[in-house]
LUMTI-161652 format. One line per field, with one value per residue (C-alpha): residue in one letter; x, y, z. Coordinates in Angstrom, 2 decimals, padded with zeros to 5 digits. Last residue first. Example, Ala and Ser with C-alpha at 12.3 -4.5 7.8 and 13.67 -1.06 7.14 Angstrom:
2
resn S | A
c1 013.67 | 012.30
c2 -001.06 | -004.50
c3 007.14 | 007.80
% end
This chain:
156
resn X | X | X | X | X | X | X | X | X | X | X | X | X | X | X | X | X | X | X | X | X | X | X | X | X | X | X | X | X | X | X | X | X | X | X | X | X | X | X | X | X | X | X | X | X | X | X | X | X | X | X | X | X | X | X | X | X | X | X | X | X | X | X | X | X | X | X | X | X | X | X | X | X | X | X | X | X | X | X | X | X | X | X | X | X | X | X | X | X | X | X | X | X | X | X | X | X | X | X | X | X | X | X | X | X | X | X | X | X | X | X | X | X | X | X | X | X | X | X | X | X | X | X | X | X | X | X | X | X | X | X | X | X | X | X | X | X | X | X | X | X | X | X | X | X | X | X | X | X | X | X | X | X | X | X | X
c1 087.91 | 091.05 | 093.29 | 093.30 | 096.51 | 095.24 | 096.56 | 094.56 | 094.33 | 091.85 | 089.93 | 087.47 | 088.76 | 091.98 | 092.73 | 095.91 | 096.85 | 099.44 | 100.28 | 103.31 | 105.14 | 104.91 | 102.32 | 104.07 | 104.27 | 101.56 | 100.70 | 097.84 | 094.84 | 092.91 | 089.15 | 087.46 | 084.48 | 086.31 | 089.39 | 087.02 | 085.22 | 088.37 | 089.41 | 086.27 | 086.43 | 090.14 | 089.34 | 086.79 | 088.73 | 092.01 | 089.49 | 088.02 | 091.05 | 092.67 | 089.56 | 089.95 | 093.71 | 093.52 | 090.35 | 092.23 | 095.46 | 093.29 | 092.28 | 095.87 | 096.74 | 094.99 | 097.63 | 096.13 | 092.89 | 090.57 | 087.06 | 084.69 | 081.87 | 078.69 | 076.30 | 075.85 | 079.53 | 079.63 | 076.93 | 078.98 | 082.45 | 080.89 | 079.13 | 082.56 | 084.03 | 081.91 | 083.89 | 086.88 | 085.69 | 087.27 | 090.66 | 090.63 | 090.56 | 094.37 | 095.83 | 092.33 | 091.30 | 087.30 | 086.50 | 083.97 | 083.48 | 082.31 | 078.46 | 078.21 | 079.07 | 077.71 | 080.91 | 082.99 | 080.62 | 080.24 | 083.96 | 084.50 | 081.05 | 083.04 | 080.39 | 079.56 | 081.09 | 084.05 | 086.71 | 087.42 | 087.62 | 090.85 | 090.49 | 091.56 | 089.22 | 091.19 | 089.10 | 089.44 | 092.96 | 092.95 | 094.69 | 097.46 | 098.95 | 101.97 | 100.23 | 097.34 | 100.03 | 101.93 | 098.99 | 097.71 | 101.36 | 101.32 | 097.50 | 098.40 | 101.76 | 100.11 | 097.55 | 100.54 | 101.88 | 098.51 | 098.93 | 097.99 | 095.05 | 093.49 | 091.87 | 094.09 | 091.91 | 092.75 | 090.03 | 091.05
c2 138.12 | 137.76 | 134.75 | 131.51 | 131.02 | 132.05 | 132.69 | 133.54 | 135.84 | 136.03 | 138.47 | 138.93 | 137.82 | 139.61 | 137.59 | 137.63 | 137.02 | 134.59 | 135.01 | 137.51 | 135.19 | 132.31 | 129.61 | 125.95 | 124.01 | 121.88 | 118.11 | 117.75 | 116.53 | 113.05 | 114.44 | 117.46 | 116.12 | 113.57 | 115.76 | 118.43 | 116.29 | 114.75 | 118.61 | 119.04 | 116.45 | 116.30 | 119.70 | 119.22 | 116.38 | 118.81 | 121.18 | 119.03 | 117.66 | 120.62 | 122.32 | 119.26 | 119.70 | 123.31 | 122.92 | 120.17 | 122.10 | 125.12 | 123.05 | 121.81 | 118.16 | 116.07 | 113.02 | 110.43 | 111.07 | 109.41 | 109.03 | 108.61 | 106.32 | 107.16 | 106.63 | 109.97 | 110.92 | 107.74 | 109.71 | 113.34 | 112.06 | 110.49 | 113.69 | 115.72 | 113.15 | 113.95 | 115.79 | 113.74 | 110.78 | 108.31 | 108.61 | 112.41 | 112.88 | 111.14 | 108.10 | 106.83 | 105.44 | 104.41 | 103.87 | 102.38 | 099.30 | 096.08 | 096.86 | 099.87 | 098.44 | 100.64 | 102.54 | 099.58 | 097.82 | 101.40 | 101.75 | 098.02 | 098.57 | 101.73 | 103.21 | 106.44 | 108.80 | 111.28 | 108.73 | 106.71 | 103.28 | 100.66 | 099.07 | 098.35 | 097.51 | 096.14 | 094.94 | 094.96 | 096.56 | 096.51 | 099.95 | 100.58 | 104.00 | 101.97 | 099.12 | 101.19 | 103.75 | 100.79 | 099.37 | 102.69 | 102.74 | 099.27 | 099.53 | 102.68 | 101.48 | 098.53 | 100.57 | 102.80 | 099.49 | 099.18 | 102.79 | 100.88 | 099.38 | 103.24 | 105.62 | 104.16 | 103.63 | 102.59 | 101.99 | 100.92
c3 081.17 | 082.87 | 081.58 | 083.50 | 085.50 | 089.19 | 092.26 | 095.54 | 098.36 | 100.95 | 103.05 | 100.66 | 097.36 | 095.58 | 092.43 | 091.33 | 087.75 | 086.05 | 082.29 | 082.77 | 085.28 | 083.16 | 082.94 | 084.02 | 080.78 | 079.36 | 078.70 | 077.32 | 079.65 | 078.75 | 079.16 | 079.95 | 081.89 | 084.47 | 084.66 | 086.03 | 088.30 | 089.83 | 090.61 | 092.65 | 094.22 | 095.33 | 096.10 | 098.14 | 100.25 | 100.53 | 102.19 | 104.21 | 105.51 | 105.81 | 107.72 | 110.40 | 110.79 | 111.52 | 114.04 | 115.86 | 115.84 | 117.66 | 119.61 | 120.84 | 121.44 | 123.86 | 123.26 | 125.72 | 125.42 | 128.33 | 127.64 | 130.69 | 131.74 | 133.99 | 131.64 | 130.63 | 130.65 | 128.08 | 126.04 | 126.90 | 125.58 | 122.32 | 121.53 | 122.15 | 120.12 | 116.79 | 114.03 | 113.45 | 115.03 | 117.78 | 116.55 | 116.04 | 120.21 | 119.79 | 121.67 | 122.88 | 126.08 | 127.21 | 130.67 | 132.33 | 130.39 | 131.67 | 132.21 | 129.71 | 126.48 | 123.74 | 123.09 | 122.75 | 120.20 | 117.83 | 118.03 | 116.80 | 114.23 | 112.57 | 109.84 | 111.95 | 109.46 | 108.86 | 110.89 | 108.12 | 108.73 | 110.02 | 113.49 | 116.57 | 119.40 | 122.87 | 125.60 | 129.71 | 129.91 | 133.93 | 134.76 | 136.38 | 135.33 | 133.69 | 131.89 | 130.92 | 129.39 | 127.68 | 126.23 | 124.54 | 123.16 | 122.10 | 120.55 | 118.76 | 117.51 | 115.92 | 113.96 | 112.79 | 111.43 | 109.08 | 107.87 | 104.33 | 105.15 | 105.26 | 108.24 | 111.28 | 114.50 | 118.12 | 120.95 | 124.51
% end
């Protein structure tokens, strides 16, 4: 069974995981044969507990997660077809919608961009004023292909 949480601070999310994961082995019968829980992002590779229970062939044959997301946010399906390969399976628990995958995965990246992108602005302008919201008159809408957006710079 594998559990992640992306910060220290979802900690007692962690802990549900592993009970829940627990609690399903327990009722389907299943031998629990290892338990990795642990706390990394799930955008990259750096996760040495998911990295161990993926590389264990001999004693593992089957690998549970809650959520597909918990395993990697943009890599399970390569996950599912090594263990495939060597004649191991993932189980997901919580398969969820694709389309709620695909939702949640462009939020993230979006709200990760824009963190960026608005930490780089701060960063070169400096200490901000404090200003008031712009009013009705002062805000423009820009029409971009096949989106709409707001904006409270003036036109040029």
């Amino acid at each position: 069974m594998y559990a992640r949480v992306s910060s220290h601070d979802q900690k007692a999310d962690l802990e549900r995981q592993v009970a829940r994961l627990a609690a399903w082995a327990a009722q389907a019968g299943h031998r629990i044969v290892r338990v990795e829980a642990e706390v990394g992002s799930g955008m990259n590779g750096s996760r040495p507990k998911a990295r161990r229970i993926l590389a264990d062939p001999g004693v593992i044959t089957v690998v549970v997660v809650e959520h597909k997301d918990r395993l990697g946010r943009m890599t399970t399906e390569l996950a599912e077809a090594a263990l495939s390969a060597s004649g191991r399976r993932l189980v997901v628990l919580d398969d969820g919608d694709v389309e709620d995958d695909l939702v949640r995965d462009m939020a993230g990246v979006l709200t990760s961009f824009c963190a960026r992108l608005y930490g780089q602005r701060s960063a070169h302008s400096g200490p901000e004023r404090p200003r008031s919201a712009p009013s009705m008159a002062e805000l423009r809408v820009i029409r971009a292909p096949g989106a709409w957006t707001c904006s409270s710079r003036p036109a040029r």
